[in-house]
C-alpha positions as a printed Julia matrix, in Angstrom:
694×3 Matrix{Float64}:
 -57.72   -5.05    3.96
 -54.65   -3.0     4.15
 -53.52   -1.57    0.5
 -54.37    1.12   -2.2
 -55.58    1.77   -6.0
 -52.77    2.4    -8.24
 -52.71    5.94  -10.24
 -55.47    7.14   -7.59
 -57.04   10.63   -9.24
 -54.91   10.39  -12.41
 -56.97   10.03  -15.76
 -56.02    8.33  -18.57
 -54.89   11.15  -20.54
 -52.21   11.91  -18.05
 -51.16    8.63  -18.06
 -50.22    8.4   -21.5
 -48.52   11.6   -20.56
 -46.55   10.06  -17.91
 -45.75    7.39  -20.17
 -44.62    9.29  -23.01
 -42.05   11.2   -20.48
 -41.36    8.37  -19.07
 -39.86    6.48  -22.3
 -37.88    9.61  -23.01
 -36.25    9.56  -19.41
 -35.47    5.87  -20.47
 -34.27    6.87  -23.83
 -31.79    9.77  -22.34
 -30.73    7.27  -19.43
 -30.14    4.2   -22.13
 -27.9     6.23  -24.36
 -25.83    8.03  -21.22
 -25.07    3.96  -20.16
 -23.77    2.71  -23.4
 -22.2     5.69  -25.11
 -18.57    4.95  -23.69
 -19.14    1.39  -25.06
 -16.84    2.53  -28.42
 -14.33    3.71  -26.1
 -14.08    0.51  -24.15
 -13.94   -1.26  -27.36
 -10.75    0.6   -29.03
  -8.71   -1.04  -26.06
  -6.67   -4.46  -26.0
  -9.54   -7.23  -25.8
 -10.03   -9.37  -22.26
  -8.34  -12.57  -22.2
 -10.71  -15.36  -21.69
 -12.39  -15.17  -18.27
 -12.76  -18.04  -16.03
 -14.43  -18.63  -12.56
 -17.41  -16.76  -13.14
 -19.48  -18.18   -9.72
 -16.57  -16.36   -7.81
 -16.59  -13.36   -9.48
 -20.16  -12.87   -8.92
 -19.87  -13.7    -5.58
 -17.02  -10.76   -5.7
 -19.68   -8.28   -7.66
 -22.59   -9.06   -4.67
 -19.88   -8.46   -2.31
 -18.39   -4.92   -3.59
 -21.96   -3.83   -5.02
 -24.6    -4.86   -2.99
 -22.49   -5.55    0.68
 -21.04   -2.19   -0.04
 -17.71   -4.05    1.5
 -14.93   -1.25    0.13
 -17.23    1.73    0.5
 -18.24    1.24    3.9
 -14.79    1.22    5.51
 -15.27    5.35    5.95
 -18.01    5.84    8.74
 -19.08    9.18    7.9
 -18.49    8.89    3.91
 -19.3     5.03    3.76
 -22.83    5.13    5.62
 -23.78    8.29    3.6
 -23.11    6.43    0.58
 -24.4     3.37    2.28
 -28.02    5.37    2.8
 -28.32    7.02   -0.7
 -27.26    3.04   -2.71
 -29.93    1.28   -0.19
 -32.41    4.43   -0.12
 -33.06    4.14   -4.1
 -32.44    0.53   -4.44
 -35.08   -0.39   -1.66
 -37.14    2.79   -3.83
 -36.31    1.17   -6.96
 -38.2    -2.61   -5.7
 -40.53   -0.6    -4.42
 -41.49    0.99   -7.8
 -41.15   -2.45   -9.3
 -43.57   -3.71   -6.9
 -46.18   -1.19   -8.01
 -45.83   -1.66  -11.59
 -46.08   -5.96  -11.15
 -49.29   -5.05   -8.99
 -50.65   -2.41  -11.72
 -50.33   -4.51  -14.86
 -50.84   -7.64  -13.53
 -54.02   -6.48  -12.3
 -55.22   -6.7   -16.42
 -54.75  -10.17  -15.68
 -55.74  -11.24  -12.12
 -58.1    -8.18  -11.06
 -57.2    -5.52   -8.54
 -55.45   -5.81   -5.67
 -54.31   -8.79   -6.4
 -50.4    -8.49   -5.03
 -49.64   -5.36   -3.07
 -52.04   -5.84   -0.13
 -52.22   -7.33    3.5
 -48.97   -7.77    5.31
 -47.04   -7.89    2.46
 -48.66   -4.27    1.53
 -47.45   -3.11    5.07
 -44.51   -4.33    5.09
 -43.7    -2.85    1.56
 -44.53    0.96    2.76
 -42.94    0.47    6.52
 -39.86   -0.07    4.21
 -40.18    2.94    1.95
 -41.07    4.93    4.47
 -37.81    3.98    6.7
 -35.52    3.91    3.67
 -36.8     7.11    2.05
 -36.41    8.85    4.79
 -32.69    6.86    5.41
 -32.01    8.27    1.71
 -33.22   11.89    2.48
 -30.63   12.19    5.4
 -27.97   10.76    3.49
 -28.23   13.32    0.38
 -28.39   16.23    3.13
 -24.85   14.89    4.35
 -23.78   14.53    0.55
 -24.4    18.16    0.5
 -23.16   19.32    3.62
 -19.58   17.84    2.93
 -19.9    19.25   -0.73
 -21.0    23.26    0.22
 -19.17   23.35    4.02
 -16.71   21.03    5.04
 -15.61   20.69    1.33
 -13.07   18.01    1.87
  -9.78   18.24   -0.5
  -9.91   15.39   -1.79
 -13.39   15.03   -2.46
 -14.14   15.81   -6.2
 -16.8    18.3    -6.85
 -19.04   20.76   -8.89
 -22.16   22.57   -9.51
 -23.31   19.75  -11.4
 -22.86   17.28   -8.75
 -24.88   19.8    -5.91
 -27.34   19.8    -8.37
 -27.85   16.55   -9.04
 -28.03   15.86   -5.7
 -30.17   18.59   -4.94
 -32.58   16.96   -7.61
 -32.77   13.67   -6.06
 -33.42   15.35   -2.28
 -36.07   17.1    -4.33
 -37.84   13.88   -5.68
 -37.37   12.3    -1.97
 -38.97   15.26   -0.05
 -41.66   15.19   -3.13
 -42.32   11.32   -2.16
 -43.09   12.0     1.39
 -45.55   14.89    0.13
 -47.37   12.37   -2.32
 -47.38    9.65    0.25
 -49.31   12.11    2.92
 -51.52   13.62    0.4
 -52.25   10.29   -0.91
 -53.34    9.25    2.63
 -55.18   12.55    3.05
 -57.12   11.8    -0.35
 -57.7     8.27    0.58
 -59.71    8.12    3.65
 -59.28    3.91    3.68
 -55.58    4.61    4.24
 -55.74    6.18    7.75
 -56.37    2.97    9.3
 -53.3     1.41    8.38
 -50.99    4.77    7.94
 -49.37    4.22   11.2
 -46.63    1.97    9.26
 -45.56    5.32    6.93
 -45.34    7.79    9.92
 -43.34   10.3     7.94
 -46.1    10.23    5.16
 -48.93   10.21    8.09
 -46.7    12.83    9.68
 -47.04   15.11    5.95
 -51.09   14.17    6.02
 -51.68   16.6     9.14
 -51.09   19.45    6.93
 -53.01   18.63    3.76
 -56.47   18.03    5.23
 -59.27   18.73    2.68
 -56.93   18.07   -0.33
 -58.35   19.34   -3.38
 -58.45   16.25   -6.36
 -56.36   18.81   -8.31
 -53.83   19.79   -6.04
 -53.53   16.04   -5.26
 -52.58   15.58   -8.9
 -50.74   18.01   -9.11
 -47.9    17.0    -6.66
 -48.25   14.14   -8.42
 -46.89   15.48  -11.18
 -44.36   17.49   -9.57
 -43.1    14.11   -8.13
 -43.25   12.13  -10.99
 -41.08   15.17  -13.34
 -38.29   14.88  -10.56
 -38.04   10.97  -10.53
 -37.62   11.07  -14.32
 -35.19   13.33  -14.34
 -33.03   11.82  -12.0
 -33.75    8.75  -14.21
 -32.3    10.68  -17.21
 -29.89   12.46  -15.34
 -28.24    9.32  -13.34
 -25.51    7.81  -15.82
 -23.88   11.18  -16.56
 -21.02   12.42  -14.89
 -19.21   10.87  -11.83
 -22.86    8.98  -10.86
 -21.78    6.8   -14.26
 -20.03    4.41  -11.89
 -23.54    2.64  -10.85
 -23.51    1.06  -14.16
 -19.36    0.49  -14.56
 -18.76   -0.65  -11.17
 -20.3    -4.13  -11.12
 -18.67   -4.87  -14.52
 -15.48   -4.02  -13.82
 -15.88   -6.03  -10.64
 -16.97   -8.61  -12.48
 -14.24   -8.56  -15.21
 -11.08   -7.56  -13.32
  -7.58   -9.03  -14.08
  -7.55  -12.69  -12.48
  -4.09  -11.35  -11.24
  -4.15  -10.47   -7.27
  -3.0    -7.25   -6.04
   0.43   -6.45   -6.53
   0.82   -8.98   -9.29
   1.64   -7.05  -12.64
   1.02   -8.14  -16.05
   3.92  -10.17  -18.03
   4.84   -8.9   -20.91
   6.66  -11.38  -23.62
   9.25  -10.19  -26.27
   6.96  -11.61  -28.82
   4.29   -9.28  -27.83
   6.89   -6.38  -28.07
   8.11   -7.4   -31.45
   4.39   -7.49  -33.03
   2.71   -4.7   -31.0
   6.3    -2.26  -31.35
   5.58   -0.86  -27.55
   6.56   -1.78  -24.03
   4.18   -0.53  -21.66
   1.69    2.26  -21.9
   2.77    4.52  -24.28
  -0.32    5.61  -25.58
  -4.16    5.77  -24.87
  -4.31    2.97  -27.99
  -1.53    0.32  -24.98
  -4.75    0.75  -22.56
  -6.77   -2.38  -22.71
 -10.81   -3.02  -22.13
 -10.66   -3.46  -18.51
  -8.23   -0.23  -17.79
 -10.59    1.7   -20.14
 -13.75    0.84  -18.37
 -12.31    1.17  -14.58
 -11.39    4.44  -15.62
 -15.19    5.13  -16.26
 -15.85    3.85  -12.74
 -13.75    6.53  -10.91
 -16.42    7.99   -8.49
 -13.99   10.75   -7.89
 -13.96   10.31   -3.93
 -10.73   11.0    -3.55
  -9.86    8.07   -1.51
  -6.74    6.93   -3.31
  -5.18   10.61   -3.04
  -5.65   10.73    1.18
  -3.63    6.85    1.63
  -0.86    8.2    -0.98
   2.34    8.14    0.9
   3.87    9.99   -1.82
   1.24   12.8    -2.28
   1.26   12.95    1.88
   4.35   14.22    1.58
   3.68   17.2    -0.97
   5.14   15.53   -4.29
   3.35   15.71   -7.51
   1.71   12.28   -7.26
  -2.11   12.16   -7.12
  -3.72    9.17   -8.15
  -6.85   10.43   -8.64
  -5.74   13.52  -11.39
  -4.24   10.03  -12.87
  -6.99    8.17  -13.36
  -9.31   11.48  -14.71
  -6.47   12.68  -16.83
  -6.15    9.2   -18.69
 -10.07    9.53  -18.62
 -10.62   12.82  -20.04
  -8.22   11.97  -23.04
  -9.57    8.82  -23.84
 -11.87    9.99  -26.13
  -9.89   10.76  -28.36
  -7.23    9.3   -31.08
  -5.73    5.96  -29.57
  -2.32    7.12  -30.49
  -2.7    10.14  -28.11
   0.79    9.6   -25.72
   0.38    9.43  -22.24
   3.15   12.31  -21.55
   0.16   14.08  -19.81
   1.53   12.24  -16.8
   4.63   13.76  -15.71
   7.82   11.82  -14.75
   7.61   13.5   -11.17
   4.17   12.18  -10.73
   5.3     8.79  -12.14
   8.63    7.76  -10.29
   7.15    9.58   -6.98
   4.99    5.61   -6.59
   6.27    3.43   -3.89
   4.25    0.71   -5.26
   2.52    0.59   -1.67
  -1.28   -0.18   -3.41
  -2.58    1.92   -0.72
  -4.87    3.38   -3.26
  -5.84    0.33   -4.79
  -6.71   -1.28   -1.56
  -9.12    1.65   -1.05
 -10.57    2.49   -4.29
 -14.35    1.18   -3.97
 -14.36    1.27   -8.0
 -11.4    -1.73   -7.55
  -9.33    0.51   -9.75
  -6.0    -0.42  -10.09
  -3.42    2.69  -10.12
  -0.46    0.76   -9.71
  -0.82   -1.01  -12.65
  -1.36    2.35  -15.04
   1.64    3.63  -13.29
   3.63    1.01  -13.84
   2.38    0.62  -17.27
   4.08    4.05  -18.35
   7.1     2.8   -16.38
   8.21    0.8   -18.75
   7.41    2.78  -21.92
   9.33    5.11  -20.57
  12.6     3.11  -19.07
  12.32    1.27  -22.51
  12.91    4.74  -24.23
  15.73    5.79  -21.91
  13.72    8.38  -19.81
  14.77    7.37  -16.47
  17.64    9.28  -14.96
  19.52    9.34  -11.72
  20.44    7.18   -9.12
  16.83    4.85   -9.71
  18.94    4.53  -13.63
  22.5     3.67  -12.0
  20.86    0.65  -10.03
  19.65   -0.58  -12.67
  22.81   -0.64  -14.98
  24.22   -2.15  -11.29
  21.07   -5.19  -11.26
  22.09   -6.01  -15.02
  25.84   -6.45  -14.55
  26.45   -7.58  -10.96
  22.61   -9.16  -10.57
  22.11   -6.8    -7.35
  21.2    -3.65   -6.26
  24.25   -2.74   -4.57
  27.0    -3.92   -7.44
  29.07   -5.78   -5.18
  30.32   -9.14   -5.95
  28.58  -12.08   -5.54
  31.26  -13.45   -3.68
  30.19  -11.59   -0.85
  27.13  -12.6    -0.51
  28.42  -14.99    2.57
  29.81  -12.01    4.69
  26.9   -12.05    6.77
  27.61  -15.92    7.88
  31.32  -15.84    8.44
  31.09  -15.9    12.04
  27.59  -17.97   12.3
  27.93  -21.4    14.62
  26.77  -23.73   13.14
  28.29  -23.62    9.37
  25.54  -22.22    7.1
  25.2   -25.18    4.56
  25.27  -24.92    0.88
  21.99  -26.16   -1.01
  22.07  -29.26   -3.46
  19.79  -31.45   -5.1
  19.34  -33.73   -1.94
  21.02  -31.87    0.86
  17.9   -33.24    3.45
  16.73  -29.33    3.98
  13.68  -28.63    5.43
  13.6   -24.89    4.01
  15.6   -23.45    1.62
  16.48  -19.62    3.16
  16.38  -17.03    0.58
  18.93  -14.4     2.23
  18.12  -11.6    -0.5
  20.24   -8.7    -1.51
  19.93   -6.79    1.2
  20.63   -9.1     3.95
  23.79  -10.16    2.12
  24.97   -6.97    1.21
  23.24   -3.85    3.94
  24.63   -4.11    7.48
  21.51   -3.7     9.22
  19.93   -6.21    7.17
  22.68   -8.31    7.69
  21.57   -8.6    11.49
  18.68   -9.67   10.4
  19.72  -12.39    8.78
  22.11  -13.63   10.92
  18.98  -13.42   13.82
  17.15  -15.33   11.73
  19.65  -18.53   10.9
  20.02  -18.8    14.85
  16.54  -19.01   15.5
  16.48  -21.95   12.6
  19.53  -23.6    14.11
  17.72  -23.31   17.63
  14.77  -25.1    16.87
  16.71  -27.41   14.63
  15.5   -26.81   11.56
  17.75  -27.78    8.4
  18.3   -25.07    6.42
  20.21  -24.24    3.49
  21.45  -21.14    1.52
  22.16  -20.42   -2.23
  25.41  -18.28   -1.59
  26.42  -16.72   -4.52
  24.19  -18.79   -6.31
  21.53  -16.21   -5.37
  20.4   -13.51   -7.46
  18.51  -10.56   -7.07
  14.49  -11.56   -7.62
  14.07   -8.47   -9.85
  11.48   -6.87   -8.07
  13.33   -2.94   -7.97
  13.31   -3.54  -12.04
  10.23   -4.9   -12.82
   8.68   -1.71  -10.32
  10.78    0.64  -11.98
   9.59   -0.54  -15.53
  12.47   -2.56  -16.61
  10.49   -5.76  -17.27
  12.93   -7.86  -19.39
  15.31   -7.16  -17.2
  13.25   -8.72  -14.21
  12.46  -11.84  -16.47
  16.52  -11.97  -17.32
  16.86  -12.58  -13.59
  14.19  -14.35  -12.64
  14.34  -16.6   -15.06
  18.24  -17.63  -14.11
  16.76  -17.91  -10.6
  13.71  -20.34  -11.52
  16.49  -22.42  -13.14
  18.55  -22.23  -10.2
  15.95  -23.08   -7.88
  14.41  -26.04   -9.65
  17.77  -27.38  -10.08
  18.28  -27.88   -6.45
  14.87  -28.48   -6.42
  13.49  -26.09   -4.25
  10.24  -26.33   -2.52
   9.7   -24.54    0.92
  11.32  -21.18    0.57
  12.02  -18.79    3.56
  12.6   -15.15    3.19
  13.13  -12.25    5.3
  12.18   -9.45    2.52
   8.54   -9.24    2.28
   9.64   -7.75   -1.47
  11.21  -11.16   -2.33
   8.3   -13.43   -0.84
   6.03  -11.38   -3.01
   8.16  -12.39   -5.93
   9.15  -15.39   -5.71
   5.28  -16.49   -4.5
   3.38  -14.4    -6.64
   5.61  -13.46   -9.79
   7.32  -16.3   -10.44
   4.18  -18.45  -11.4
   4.26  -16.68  -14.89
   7.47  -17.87  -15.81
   6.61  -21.35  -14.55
   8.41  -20.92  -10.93
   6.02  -22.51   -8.39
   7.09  -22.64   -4.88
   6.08  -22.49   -1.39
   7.54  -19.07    0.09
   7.41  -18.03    3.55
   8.16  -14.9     5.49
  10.62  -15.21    8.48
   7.7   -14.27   11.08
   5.59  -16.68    9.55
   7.94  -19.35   10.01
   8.92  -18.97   13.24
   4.91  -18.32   13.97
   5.15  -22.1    13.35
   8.22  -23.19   14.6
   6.69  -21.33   18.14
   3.33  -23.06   18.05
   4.79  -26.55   17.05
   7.37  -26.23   20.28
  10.13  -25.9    18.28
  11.17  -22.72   19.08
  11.83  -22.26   22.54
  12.01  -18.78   24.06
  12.45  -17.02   27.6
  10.56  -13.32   27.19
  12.33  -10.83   28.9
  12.75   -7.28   28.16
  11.73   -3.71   29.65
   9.93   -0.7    28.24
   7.48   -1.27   25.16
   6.65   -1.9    21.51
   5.03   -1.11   18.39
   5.33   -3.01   15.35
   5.33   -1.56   11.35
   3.53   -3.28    9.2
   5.29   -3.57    5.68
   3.66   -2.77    2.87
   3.88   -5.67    0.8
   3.81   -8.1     3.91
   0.0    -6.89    5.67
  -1.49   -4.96    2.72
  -0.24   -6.63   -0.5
   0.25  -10.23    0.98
  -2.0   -10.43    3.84
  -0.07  -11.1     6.79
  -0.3    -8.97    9.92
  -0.5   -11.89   12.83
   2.38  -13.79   12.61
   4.59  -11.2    13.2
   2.6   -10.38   16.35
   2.7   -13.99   17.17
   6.32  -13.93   17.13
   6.91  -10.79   18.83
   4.12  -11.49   22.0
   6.44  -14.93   22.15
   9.5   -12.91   22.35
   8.7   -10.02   24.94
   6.58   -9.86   28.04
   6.41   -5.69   26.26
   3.05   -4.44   26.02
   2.31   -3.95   22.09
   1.03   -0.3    21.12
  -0.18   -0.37   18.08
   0.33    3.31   15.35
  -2.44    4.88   14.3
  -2.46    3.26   11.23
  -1.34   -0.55   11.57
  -2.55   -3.99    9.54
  -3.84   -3.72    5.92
  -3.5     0.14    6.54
  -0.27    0.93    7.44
   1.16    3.91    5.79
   4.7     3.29    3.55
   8.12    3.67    4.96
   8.74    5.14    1.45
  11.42    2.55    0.06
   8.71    0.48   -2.0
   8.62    1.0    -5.95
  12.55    0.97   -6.37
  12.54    4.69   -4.45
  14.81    2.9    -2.23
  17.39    3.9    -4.27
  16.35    6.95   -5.81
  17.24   10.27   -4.11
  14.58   12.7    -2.42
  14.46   15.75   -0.16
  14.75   14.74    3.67
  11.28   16.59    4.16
   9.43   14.39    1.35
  10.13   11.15    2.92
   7.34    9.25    3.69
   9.3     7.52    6.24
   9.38   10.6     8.07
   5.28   11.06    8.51
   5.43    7.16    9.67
   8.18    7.85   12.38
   6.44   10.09   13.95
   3.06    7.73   13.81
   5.37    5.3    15.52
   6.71    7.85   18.15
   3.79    8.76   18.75
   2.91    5.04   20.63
   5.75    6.12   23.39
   6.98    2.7    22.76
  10.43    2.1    23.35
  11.23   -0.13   20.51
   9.91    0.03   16.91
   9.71   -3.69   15.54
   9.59   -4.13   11.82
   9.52   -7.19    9.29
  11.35   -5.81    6.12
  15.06   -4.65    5.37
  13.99   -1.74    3.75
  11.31   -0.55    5.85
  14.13   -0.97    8.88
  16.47    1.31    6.68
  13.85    3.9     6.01
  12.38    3.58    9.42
  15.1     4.34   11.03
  17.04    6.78    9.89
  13.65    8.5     9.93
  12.87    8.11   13.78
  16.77    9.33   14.02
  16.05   12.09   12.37
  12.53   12.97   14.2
  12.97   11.47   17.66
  15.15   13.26   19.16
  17.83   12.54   21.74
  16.31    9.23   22.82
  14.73    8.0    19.52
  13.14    4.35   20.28
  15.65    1.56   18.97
  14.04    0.16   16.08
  14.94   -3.7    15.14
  13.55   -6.65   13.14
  11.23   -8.92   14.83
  13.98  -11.98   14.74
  16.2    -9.65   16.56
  13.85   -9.19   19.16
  13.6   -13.22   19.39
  16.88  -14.2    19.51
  16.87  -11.7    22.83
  14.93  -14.12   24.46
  16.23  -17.49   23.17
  17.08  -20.2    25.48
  20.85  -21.04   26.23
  21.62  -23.95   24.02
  24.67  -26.44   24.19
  27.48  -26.09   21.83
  26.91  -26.98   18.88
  28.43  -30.52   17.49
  31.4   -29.83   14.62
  30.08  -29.85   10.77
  30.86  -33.3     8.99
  33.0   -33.05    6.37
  30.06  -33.4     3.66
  28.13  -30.47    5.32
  31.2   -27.87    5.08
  29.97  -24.54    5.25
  29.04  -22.44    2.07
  31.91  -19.8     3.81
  34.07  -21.97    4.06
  33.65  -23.97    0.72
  33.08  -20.72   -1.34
  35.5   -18.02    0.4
  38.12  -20.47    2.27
  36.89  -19.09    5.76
  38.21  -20.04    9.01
  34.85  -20.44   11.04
  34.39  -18.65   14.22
  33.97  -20.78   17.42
  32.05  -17.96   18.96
  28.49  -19.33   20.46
  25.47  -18.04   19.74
  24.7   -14.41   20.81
  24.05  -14.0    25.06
  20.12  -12.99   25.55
  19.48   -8.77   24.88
  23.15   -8.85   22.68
  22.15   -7.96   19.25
  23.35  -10.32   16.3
  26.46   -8.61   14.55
  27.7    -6.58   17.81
  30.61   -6.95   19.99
């Protein structure tokens, strides 16, 4: 019957030798997993946590389905081999041991034999060798290609080094156990790399059997001892802080109330002693890949930003005092964010950057440190309640010459959505086109809209990204009131920045609505037969995913919906499209802060969208078509491709419609009403005229 005698050739007196190493290896490896526990414990304690079946269900799906790691081919299945090699190692072991000491109790071979036995070493045998191969690729990468982003030192070559050690030692136990065990060669067929080893040590000698035993057996237990110390420490951290993140999703930041300020005396992260339990033990589960650094837009680009040096500086000083300031991070580094959450999406450790750098935002706007043009909008947000300063009395300029009247919103004004024009699109002339695309396709497939004029403020997300949080909840909270006084529901917005606000942001200053982008609406409106369109168009297109539309909010289809409705175009897709697009640049309030021409991200994604040869670059934000843009002017040459929202696109191919009927008296339009307009009897734009020209 197929198995084999535990501890074969190893007397007793080695065994308690074995033992006795082995609870020191245990001892070493026990202290190296709990010694950062005091320095989780000086942060701000977890709220209560809820929902715990679906955040295990989160910890077997980062941990043990490898989901985040194994989006890099090369990097992800090497990591992929070495977690599997010494986990399947690991049961293995475990296996043993239940067979060994349970034997005191049922007799020998009482588990580990038969199939099962077979089954067990096939599985070694394949995995071992799996993990083997994967540590020789760890240290290719780390002593030739030696990627830059890749963290690395002598101690991590030899730590690695040791474990290929112990491997390689495994295979030479397993073939000198099947030399020294003749009743193995009839089953050692299912370990071929340990029958392949037995060739060579024919005649084995009891002692040298023993031996490599114990050369074996000194390499496992030190990479026992060894394994929670240095950047192998996230093993232990990662499934915890999994397991214990923020219940907010991505993008969402942390409230902060002026109680909280008044009692606490900070805003922000100020010090190492601001940094809460979570944020302290992430930190610990940086695996130093260098993942975060290669998706920053902003470090792409040469500035000072690198997410990673973030997360290890914070790390490296939190040991000591908690009143340590974070000034460590420099205000180049910290205002260079777009906010994009590129790195957070790709961290495998589920570390959230954006949040830290936000954090120190807000210290640091609450002590005055923020200069410059990102300082004058601001002061322009808290006294005109926009970006841009204007007047809210302009914020109809876009519909003066719209057919039908745009209609003003009231507590039972019959709308089906209530469209949320946004700063931009009442006050920036390109965005303004947008807009004005977007009311005709509502009016075409007769949906009843409504606007908030000058009603509408800014949602506050440029403040509450450049750290001015009370500012955001100043105008938030006017808009929540505003909003459930008409009593807004279904929201539609063209700024993927405002949907993310009002949807996500809101909610913690009791604002609960439905909010739609523009793409996903007319998605609908196109598969309910509302929206009727007749594609036509030459040449080709690509299509920009915004940031905080495909990566932060998880929409990348109806845009494509909408624009395969529109044009008969062939869609080429950039090199980096969906949940990975790379940032136009505008994100984080840099929209309006200045930078150098050549450190625009906007620039490196131009040329990614170039580089499709499509004749039109479609986007689905206002600032991403500002950025865009002038960027492909700038790098495309004398033909650059035109580059347009997605409603533009559709209104290209819309149906001719009949004139529309004359408003009744009780629908007057807000233009009118507000600004004592004469409306324009123009019709709706021909097909291929874009909105706002001629």
């Amino acid at each position: 019957m197929p198995t084999r005698k535990i501890l074969l050739h190893i007397s007793t007196s080695q065994q308690v030798a074995f033992y006795l190493l082995a609870l020191v290896a245990l001892a070493v490896c026990t202290y190296g997993v709990f010694r950062r526990l005091k320095v989780w414990r000086a942060g701000k304690p977890l709220p209560p946590i809820t929902d715990w079946p679906q955040r295990l269900r989160h910890v077997l799906d980062q941990t043990l389905a490898q989901r985040r790691v194994r989006r890099r081919r090369l990097a992800g299945g090497m990591h992929a081999g070495i977690f599997y090699g010494f986990l399947v190692l690991f049961i293995g072991t475990v296996i043993v041991a239940i067979e060994h000491y349970g034997a005191l109790l049922f007799g020998e071979h009482w588990f580990y034999k038969g199939t099962f036995y077979l089954l067990v070493k096939a599985a070694l045998d394949l995995f071992g060798l799996g993990l083997a191969l994967a540590l020789c690729v760890a240290l290719w990468r780390r002593l030739v290609t030696k990627p830059a982003s890749l963290g690395s030192s002598p101690y991590d070559i030899g730590f690695l080094t040791l474990c290929l050690a112990a491997t390689i030692t495994g295979f030479l136990l397993e073939g000198a156990g099947i030399a020294a065990d003749p009743a193995r060669l009839g089953f050692a067929a299912f370990t071929p790399v340990g029958l392949a080893v037995a060739q060579g040590f024919v005649g084995l000698s009891v002692g040298t059997y023993s031996l490599i035993w114990w050369g074996h057996i000194v390499l496992v237990l030190a990479v026992i001892a060894a394994l929670p110390y240095g950047r192998r420490y996230h093993l232990f951290v990662i499934p915890a802080t999994v397991a214990l993140q923020p219940e907010r999703p991505m993008g969402v930041l942390a409230p902060v109330s002026l109680a909280e300020v008044e009692e606490t005396g900070t805003l922000g992260l100020a010090t190492l002693g601001d940094l809460d339990f979570w944020q302290r033990l992430s930190l610990d589960g940086c695996m130093e890949c260098g993942r975060c650094t290669d998706v920053c837009p902003a470090h792409a680009v040469g500035k000072e930003l690198n997410p990673k040096l973030i997360v290890l500086d914070i790390r490296r000083h939190a040991n000591g005092e908690k009143s340590v300031p974070l000034d460590f991070i420099t205000d180049e580094a910290l205002w260079a964010c777009t906010n994009c959450h590129a790195c957070v999406q790709e961290c495998p450790a589920l570390i959230r950057h954006v949040d830290l750098i936000d954090g120190v935002r807000r210290s640091r706007v609450a002590d005055g440190r923020l200069t410059g043009s990102g300082a004058g909008m601001l002061r322009q947000l808290g006294s005109r309640e926009n970006p841009w300063g204007l007047p809210a009395s302009q914020r109809l300029d876009w519909a003066k010459n719209i057919e039908p009247p745009i209609e003003r919103a009231s507590k039972d004004d019959n709308r089906e959505v209530l469209f949320w024009v946004g700063c931009s699109g009442a006050f920036e002339p390109r965005a303004q086109n947008t807009v004005q695309a977007i009311a005709q396709l509502l009016h075409a497939a007769g949906v009843k809209f409504t606007v908030l004029g000058p009603k509408e403020r800014c949602t506050g997300d440029a403040a509450r990204r450049l750290g001015d949080e009370f500012l955001f909840q100043q105008l938030a909270e006017a808009n929540i009131a505003t909003l459930d006084g008409i009593g807004a529901k279904r929201i539609v917005t063209q700024c993927p920045h405002c949907l993310h606000t009002l949807k996500n942001e809101y909610g913690q200053l009791g604002g609960h609505y439905e909010v739609l982008h523009h793409t996903q609406l007319l998605s609908e409106l196109i598969e309910s037969g509302r929206l009727k369109l007749d594609p036509q168009g030459e040449g080709s297109v690509t299509y920009h995913d915004p940031c905080f539309l495909a990566r932060v909010n998880g929409e990348t289809e109806a845009p494509r919906k909408s624009l395969k409705a529109a044009l008969p175009l062939p869609m080429l897709e950039p090199e980096r499209t969906k949940e990975k697009t790379f940032c136009c640049g505008a994100g984080g309030g840099r929209m309006w802060m200045e930078e150098p021409p050549i450190q625009r991200p906007g620039r490196n994604r131009a040329e990614e969208l170039i580089a499709t040869g499509a004749t039109t670059v479609a986007v689905g934000c206002p600032f991403c078509k500002v950025m865009v843009s002038d960027s492909v002017a700038a790098v495309g040459g004398e033909s650059p491709p035109e580059v347009v929202d997605v409603a533009e696109l559709m209104v290209r191919g819309l149906r001719p419609l009949p004139p529309p009927a004359p408003p009744s008296p009780r629908h007057s339009s807000l233009v009118g009403e507000e600004r004592g307009a004469v409306q324009s009897e123009s019709p709706f734009p021909a097909k291929n005229e874009r909105p706002g020209e001629g």
